[in-house]
N, C-alpha and C positions, 0 to 999 in steps of 0.2 A: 727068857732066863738063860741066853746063852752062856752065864757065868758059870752056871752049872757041869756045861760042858768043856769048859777050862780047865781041867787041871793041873797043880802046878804053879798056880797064880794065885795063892792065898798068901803070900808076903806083898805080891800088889796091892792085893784089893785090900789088907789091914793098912798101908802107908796111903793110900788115896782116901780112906774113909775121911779123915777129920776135913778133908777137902770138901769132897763132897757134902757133911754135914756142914760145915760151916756156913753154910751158903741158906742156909733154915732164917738164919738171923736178919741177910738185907730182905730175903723174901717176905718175911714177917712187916719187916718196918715196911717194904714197898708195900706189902701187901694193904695195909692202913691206910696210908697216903693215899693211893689210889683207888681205895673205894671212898674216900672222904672224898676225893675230886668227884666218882663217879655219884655219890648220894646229892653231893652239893651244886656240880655243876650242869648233873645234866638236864634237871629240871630247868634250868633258869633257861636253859637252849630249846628247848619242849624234844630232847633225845630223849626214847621209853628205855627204862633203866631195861639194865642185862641182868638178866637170872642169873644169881651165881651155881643155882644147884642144877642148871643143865647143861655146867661147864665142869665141875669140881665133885669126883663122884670117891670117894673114900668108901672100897668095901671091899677088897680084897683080905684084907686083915682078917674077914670071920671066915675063912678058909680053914679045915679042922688039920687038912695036911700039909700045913705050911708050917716050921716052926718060928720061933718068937723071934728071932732075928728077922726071917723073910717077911715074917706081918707088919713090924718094924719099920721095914723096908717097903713095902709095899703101901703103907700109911703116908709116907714123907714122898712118893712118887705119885700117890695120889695128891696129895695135896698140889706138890709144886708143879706137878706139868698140867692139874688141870686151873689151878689160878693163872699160869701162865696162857692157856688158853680161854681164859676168860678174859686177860688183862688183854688180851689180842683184839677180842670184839668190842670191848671197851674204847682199846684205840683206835679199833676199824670205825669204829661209829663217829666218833672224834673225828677222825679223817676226814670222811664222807661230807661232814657236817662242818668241818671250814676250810674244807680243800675238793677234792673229790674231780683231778684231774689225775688219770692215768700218768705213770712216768713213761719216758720214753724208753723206748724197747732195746732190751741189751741182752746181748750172748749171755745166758747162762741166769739171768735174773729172773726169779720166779714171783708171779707179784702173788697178792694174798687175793683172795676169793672174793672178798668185796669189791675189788677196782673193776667187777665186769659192769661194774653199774656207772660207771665214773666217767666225765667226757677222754676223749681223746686227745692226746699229747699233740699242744701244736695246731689242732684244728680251733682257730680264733673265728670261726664263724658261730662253730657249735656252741662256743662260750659266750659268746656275745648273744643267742639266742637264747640259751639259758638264763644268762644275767637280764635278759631283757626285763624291764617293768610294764 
């Protein structure tokens, strides 16, 4: 809640709201899309679906010392960062499941937590042993 300690910056944060808020509406529609892929598709792959509720945890709001603006606020960051990190293991799985080759290693690139499972960039034996029937 560093915003708290801002002050001075209430003409910002009222000109960035509607930004901010705006952005409720593609998350919404992505939000649909992509669990229609993840109900539809990942059965057919036999991926075991993702829990959404141990990604997207909305509870901050029943905090008695927040007032209704922060609850507000705290509802719409629940939601979006934690569908955002649900939509993340969604697509980790995805990955894994028709790629699941490490990228090659670059200054400053951080890869996601799934890739420690993934073969190595490059090593075409590992793959070829993998791929073996």
């Amino acid at each position: 809640m560093d915003y708290l300690k801002r002050k001075g910056r209430l003409f910002f944060h009222i000109i960035s709201m509607p930004i901010i808020w705006s952005l409720v509406i593609p998350v919404v529609i992505l939000d649909i899309w992509i669990e229609l892929y993840h109900r539809t598709c990942f059965p057919l792959y036999g991926i075991p679906y993702v829990k959404r509720q141990n990604y997207v945890l909305i509870d901050r709001h029943k905090l008695q010392y927040l007032s209704f603006t922060q609850k507000i606020g705290c509802v719409y960051c629940g939601y979006v960062n934690g569908i955002i990190h649900y939509w993340s293991e969604i697509g980790g799985r995805t990955e894994k499941y028709w790629c699941g080759i490490m990228h090659h290693k670059k200054k400053g690139f951080i890869p996601p937590k799934h890739h420690v499972t993934f073969l190595r960039y490059g090593d075409k034996k590992q793959f070829e042993q993998f791929t073996k029937r």
